[in-house]
ZABAVO-795440 format. One record per residue: x, y, z of N, C-alpha, C in turn; residue in one letter. Coordinates in steps of 0.2 Angstrom, whole numbers, padded with zeros to 4 digits, always signed. Each point is the difference from the previous one (the first is absolute). Last residue first. Example, Ala and Ser with C-alpha at 12.3 -4.5 7.8 and 13.67 -1.06 7.14 Angstrom:
# residues 2
+0064-0011+0035+0004+0006+0001-0004+0005+0003S +0002-0028+0000-0004+0006+0000+0004+0006+0000A 
END
This chain:
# residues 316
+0440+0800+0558-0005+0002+0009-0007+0005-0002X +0016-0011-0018+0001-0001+0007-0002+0000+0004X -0006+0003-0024+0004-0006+0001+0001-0001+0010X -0004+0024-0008-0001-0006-0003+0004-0006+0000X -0009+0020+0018+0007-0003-0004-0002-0005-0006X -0017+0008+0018+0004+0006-0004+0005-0002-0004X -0016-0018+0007-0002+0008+0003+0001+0005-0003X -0002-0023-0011+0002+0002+0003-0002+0006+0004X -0011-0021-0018+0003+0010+0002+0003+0000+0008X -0016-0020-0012+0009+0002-0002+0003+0006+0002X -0023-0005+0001+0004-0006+0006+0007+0003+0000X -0022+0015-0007+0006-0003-0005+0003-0002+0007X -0025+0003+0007+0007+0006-0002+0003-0005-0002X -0020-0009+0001-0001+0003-0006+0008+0005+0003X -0007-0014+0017+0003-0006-0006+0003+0005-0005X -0005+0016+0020-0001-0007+0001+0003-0003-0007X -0005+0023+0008+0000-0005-0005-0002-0004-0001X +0005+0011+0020-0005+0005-0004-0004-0004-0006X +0021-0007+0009-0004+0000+0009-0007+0001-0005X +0020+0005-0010-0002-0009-0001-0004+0001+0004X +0006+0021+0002-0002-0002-0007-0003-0009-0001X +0012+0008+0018-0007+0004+0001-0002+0000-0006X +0023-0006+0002-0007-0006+0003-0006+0002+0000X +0015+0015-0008-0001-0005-0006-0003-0006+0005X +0004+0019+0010-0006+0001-0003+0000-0006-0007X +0017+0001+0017-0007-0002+0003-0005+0003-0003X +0022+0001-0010-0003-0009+0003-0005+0000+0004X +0009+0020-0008-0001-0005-0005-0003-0005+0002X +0008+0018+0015-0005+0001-0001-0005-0006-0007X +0021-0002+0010-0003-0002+0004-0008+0002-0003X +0020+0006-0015-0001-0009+0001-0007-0001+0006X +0006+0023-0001-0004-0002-0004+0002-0009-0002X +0013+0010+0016-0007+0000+0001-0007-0001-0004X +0025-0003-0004-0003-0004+0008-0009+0004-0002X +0014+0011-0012-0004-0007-0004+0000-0004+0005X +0005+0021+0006-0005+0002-0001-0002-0007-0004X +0020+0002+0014-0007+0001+0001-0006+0000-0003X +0021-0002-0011-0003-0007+0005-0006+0001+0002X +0008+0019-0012-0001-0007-0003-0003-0005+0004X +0011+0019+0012-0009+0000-0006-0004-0006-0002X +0024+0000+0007-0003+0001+0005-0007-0001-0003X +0015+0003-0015+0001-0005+0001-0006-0001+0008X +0005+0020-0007-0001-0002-0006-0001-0007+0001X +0013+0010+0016-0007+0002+0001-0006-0003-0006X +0025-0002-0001-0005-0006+0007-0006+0003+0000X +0013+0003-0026-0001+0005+0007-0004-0004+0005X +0005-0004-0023+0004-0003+0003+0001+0003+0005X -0013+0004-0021+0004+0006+0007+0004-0003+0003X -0009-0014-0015+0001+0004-0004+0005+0007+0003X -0014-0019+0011+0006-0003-0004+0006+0006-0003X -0022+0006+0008+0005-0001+0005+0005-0004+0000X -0017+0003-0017+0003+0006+0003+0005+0000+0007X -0012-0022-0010+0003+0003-0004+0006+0007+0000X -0016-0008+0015+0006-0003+0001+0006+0000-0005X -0023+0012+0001+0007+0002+0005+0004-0004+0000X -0016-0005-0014+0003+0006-0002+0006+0000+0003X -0012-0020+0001+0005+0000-0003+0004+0008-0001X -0022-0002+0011+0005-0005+0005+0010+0001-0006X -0022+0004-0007+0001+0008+0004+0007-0006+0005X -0009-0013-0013+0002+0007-0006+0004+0004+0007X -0015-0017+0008+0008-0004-0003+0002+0006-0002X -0020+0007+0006+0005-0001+0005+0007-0005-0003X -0016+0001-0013-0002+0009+0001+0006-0002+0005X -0009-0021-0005+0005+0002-0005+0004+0009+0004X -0017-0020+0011+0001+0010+0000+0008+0000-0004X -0010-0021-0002-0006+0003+0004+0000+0007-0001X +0013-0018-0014+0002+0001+0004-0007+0006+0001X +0005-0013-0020+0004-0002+0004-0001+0002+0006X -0014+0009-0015+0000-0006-0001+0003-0003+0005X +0002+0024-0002-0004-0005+0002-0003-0007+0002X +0015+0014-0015+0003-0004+0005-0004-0003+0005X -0010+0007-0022+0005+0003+0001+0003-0005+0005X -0025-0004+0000+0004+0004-0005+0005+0003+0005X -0022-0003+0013+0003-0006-0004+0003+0006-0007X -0013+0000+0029+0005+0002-0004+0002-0004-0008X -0023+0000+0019+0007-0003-0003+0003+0000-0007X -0016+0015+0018+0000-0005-0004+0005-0003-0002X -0016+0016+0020+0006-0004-0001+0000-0006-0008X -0018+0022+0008+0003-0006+0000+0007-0002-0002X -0012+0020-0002+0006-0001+0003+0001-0006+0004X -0011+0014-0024-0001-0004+0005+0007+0000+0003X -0003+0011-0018-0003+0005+0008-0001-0005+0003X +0007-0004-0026-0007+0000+0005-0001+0002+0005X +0021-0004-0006+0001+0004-0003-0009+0002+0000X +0015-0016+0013-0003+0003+0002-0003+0005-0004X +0018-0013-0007-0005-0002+0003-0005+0001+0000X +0017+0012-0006-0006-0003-0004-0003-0003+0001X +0019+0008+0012-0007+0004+0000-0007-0002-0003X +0022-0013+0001-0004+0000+0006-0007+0004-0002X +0018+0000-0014-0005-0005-0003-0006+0001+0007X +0017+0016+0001-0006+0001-0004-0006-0008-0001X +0022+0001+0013-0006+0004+0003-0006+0001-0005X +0019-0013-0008-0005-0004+0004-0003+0005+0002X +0013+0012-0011-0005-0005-0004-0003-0002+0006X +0019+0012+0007-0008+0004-0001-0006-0005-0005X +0019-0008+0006-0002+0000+0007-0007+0003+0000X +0014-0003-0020-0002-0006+0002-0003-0002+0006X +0014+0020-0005-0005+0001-0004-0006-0009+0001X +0020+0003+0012-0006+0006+0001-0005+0000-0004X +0016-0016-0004-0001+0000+0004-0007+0003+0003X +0014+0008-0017-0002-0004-0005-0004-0004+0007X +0014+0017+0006-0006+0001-0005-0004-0002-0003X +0018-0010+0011-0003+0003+0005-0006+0006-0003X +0018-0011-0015-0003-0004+0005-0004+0000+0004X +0010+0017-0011-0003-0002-0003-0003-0007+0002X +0018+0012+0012-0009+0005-0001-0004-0005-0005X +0021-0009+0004-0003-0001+0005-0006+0005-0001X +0013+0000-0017-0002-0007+0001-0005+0000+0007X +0013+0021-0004-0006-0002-0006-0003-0006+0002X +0018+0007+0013-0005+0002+0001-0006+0000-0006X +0020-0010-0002-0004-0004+0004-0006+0003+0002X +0014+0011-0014-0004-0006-0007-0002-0003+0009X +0011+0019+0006-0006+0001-0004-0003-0007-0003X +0015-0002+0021-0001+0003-0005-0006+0002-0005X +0004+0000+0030-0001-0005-0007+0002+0005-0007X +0003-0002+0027+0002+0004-0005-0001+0000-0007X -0012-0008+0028+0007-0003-0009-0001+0006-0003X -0003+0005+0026-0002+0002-0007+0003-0002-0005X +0001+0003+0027+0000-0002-0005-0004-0001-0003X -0001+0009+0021-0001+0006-0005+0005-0005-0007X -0001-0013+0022-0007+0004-0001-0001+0005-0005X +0022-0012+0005-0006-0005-0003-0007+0004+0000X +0019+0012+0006+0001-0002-0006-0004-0008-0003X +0000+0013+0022-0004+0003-0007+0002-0002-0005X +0008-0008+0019-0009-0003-0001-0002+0005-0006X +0027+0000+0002-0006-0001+0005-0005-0003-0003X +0011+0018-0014+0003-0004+0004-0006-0003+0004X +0001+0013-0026-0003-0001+0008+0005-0005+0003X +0005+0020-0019+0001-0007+0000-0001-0001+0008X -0011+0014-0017+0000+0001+0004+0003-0008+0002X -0012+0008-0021+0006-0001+0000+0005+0001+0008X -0023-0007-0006+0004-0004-0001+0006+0003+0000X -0021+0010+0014+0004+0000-0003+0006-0004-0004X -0026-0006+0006+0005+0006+0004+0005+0001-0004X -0021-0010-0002+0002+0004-0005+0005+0002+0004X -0011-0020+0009+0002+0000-0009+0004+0004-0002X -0008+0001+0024+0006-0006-0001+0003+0000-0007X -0021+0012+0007+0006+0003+0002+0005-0004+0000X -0018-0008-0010+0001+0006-0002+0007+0003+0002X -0012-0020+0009+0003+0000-0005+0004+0007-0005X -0011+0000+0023+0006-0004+0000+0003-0003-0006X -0022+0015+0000+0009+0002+0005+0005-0004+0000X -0020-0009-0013+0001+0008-0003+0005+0002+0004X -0005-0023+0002+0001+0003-0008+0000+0007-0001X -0003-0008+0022+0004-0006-0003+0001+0002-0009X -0016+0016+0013+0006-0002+0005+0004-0003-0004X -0019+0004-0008+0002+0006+0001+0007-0001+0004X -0012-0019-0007+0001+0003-0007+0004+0008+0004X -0008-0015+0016+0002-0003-0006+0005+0002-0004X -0016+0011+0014+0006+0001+0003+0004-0005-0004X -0023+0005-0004+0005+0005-0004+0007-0003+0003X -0017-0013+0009+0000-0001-0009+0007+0003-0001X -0008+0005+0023+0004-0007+0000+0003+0000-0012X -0016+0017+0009+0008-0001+0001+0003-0004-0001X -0023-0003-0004+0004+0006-0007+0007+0000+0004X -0016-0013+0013+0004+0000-0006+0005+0004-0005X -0019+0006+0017+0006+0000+0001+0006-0004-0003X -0021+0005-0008+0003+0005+0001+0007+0000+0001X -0015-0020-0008-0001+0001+0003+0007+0006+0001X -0015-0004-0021+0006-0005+0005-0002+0003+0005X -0016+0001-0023+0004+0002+0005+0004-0005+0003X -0012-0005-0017-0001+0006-0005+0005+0001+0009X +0001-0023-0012-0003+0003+0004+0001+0007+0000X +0007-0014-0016-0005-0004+0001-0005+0004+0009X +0014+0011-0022+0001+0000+0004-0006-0007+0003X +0018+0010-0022-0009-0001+0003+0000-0004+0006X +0020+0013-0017-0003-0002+0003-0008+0000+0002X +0013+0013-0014-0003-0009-0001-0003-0001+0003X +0003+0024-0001-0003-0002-0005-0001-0008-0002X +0012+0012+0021-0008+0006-0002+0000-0004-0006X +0017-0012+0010-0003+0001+0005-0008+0003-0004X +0019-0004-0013-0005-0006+0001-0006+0001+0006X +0016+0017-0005-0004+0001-0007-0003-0009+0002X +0016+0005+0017-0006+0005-0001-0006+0000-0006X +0018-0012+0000-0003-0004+0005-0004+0006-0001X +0017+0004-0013-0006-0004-0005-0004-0003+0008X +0016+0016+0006-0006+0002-0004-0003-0005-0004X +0015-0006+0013-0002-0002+0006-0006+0008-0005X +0018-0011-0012-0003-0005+0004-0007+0002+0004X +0015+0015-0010-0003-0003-0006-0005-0004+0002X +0016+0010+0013-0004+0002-0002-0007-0002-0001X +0021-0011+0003-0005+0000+0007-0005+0005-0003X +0016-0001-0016-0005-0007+0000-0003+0000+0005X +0015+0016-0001-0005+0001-0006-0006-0004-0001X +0017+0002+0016-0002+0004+0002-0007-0001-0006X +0019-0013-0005-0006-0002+0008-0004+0004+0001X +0017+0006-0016-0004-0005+0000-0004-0001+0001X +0015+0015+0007-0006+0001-0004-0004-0004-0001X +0018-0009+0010-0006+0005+0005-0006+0004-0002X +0017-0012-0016-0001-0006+0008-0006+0005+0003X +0016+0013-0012-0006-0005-0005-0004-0004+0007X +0011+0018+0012+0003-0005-0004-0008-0002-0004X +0004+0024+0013-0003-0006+0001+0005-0004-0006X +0000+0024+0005+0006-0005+0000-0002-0007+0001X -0016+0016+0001+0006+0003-0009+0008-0004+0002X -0020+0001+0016+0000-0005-0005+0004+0002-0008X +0000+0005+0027+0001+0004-0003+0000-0005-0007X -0013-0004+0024+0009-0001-0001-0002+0004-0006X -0018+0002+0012+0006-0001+0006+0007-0001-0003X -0019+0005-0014+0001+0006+0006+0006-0003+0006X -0008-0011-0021+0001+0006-0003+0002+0005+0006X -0005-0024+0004+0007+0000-0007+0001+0007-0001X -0017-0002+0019+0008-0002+0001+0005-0002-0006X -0025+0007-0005+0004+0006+0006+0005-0004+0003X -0009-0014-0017+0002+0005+0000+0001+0005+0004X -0008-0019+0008+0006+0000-0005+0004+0004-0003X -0021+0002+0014+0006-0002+0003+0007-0002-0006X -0021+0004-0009-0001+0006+0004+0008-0003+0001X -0008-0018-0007+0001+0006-0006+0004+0006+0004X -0010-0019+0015+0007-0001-0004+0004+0007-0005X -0024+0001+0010+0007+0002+0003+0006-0002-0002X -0021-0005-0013+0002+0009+0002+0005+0000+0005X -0011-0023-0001+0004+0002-0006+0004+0006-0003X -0018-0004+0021+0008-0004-0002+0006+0003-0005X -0023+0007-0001+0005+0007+0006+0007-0003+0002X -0017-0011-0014+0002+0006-0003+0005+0004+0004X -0013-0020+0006+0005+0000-0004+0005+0006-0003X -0020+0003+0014+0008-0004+0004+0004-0004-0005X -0022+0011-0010+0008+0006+0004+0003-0003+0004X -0015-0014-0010+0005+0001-0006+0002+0004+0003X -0012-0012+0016+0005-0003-0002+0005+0005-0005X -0015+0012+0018+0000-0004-0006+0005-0002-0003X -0008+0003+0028+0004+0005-0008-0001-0005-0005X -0008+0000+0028+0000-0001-0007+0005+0005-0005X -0007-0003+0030+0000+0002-0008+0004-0002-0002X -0013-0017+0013+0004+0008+0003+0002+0002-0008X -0017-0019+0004+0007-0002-0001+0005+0005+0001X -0024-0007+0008+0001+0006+0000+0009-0001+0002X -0022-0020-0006+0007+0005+0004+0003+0004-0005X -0023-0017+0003+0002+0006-0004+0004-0001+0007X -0012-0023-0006+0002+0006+0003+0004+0006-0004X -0023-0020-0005+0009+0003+0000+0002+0005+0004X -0025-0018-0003+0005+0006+0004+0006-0002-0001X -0028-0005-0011+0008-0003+0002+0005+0006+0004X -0027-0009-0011+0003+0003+0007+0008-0002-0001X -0017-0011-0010+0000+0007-0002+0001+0007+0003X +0004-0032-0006+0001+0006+0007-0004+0009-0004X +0006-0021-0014+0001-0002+0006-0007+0005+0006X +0011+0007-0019-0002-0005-0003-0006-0004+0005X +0018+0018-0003-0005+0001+0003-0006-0004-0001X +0027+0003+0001-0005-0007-0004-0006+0004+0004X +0027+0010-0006-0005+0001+0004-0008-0004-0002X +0022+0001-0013+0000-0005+0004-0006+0000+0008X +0010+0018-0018+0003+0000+0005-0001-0005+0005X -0013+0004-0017+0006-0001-0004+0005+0000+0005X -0021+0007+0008+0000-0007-0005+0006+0000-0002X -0004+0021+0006+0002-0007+0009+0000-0006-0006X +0010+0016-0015-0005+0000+0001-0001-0004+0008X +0022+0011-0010-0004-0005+0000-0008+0002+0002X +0022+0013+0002-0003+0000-0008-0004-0003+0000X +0008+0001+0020-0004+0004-0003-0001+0003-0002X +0007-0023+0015+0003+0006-0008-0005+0003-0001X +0002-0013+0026-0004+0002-0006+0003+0004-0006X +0012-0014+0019-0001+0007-0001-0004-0001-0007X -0001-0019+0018+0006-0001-0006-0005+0008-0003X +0004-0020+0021-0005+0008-0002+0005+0001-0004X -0005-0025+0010+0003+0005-0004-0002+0005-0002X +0002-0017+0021-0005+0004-0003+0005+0005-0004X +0010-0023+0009-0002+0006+0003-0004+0003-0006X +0009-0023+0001-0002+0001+0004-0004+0008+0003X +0016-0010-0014+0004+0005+0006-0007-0002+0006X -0003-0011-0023+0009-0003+0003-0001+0003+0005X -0019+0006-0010-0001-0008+0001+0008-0002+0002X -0012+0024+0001+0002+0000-0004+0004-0010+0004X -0026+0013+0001+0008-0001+0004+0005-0002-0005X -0019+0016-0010+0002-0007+0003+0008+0001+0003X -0005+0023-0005-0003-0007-0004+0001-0003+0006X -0004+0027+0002+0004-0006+0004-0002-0006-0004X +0006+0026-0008-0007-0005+0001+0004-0008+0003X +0003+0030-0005+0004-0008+0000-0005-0003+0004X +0005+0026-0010-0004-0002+0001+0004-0007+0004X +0009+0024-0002+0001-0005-0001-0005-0006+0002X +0007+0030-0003-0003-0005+0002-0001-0009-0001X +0014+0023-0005-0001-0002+0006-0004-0006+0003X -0005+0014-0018+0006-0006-0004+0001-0002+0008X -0017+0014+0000-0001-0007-0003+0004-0002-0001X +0000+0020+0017+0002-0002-0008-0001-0008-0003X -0015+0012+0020+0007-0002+0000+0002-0001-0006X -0024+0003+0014+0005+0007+0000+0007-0003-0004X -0020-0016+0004+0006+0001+0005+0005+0007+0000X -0018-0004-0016-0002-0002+0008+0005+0001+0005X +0009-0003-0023-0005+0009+0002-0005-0002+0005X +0012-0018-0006+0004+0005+0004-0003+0007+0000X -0014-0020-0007+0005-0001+0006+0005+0007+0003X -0008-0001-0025-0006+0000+0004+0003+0000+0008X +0015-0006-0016-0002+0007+0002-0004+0003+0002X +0004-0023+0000+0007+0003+0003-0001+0009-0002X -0014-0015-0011-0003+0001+0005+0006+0001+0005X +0004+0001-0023-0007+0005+0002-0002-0003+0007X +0020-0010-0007+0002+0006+0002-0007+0004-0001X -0003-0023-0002+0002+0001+0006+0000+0007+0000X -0017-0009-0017+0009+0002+0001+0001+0001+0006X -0023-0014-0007+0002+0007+0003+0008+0001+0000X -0018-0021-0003+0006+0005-0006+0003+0007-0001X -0014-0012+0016+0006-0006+0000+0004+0003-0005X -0016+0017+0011-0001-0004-0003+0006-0005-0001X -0010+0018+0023+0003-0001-0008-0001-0005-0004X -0001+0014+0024-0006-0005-0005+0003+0002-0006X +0011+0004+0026-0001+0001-0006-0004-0006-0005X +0006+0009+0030-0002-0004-0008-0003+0001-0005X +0019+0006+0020-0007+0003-0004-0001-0008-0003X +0021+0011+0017-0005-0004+0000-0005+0002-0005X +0022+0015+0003-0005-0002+0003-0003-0007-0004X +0026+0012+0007-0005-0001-0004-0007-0003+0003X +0021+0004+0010-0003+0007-0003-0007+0000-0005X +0016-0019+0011-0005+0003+0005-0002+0007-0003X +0005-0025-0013+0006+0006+0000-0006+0006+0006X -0009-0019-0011+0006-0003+0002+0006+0005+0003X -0028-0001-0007+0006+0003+0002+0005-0004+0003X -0022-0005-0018+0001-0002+0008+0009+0003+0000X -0026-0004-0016+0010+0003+0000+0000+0002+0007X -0018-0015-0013+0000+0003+0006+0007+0001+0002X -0020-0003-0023+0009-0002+0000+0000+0005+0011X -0020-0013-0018+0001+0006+0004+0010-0001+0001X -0019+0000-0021+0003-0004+0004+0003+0004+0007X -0018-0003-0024+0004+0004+0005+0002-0004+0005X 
END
């Protein structure tokens, strides 16, 4: 038996000590904690101060995982039988798989109450159909990865997120692509609207090529998510390293994919908001790339593959 002495970082919470064991799960004693405290356990976050850190100079507190046991979370009661972490009281919460879910729910919603309610789709062009079918298609096979692949390495966020998230997808992919896409082509625009409600005209054999292209894509998007799941296919949420398919080459294939759809698609509509997405969203997942692929060499060390890139094969 051991003693642990959790110590409030946040003023709502209280001071105890707790007698536990080195093999005790963090999240049994983040629940034991908050029902003291009155407070939803997900709001709770342990973290334990290590050694000074030898470059800064400064004391490294580094948030306990609560999949982990204290041992596994590098807590040594080896030493000592007495140790202190602190609790804070991270405000409310929601769960990763509904803030994906509610992302992924506005594009749908918003796309169609503007193809079907603001403009009249019985005069759409191939090109708008198109789009229409493949935004679809894009943002149900995310939902179907949301409720059956994915796997989550944390089970909450923080609430106030959820806006920031959806405004992404609700804003940049849902209003400003939407209403740009499906307007009327046979309206001959002048001005700034002749660049804002344009829309190539493609033919049938292009519109094949290019679905099939972006099919072929998607479906290579939803691979790497499965090989991901496997991973983890024992309940653990440990972090492992990925291997098969494009993996090889490159850390988050999943984002190279998801990268070529829209650019794909925004080739295809030849619409600035189409093209707006794009950027934005492979800016961001390039950022997201490169610092969980150093979090991976960081993690690994010699045993992660030297040869891989982030997201791009061969390049970055």
């Amino acid at each position: 038996m051991v003693n642990l002495l959790i110590t409030p970082r946040s003023k709502n919470l209280k001071k105890i000590n707790c007698d536990t064991e080195p093999n005790t799960r963090v999240q049994a004693i983040i629940n034991a904690y908050a029902k003291v405290n009155n407070i939803n356990p997900n709001r709770v976050k342990l973290s334990y101060a290590f050694d000074d850190d030898p470059k800064t100079k400064k004391q490294v507190r580094k948030t306990l995982k609560n999949f982990e046991t204290l041992e596994e979370n590098g807590l040594d009661f080896t030493q000592t039988d007495t140790l202190t972490v602190g609790a804070k009281d991270v405000g409310p919460q929601i769960g990763w798989r509904l803030v994906y879910f509610i992302e992924y729910l506005g594009p749908v919603l918003i796309h169609s109450l503007i193809y079907y309610g603001l403009y009249n789709p019985t005069y759409n062009t191939l090109t708008q159909k198109a789009a229409y079918i493949m935004t679809l298609l894009h943002y149900l096979k995310r939902e179907y990865e949301t409720l059956f692949v994915h796997l989550f390495s944390a089970d909450t966020m923080p609430l106030s997120y959820l806006f920031r998230n959806c405004g992404h997808y609700w804003i940049f992919n849902g209003l400003l692509m939407a209403y740009s896409m499906y307007a009327p082509q046979s309206v001959e625009y002048t001005g700034y609207k002749k660049i804002l409600f344009h829309v190539e005209d493609r033919t049938v054999d292009q519109t094949e090529i290019f679905a099939a292209l972006w099919v072929l894509c998607a479906i290579s998007n939803f691979y790497c998510h499965w090989l991901l799941r496997q991973l983890r296919s024992d309940g653990s949420r440990e972090h492992k390293i990925p291997h098969g398919f494009l993996f090889e080459y490159v850390s988050f294939p999943n984002y190279f994919f998801e990268s070529l759809c829209w650019l794909i698609f925004a080739i295809y509509v030849n619409n600035w908001s189409a093209y707006l997405f794009y950027v934005i969203g492979t800016g961001t997942m390039m950022d997201w790339a490169i610092k969980k692929h150093h979090k991976y060499i960081k993690e690994f060390g010699d045993k992660y593959p030297k040869g891989r890139k982030a997201m791009i094969p061969f390049i970055f």
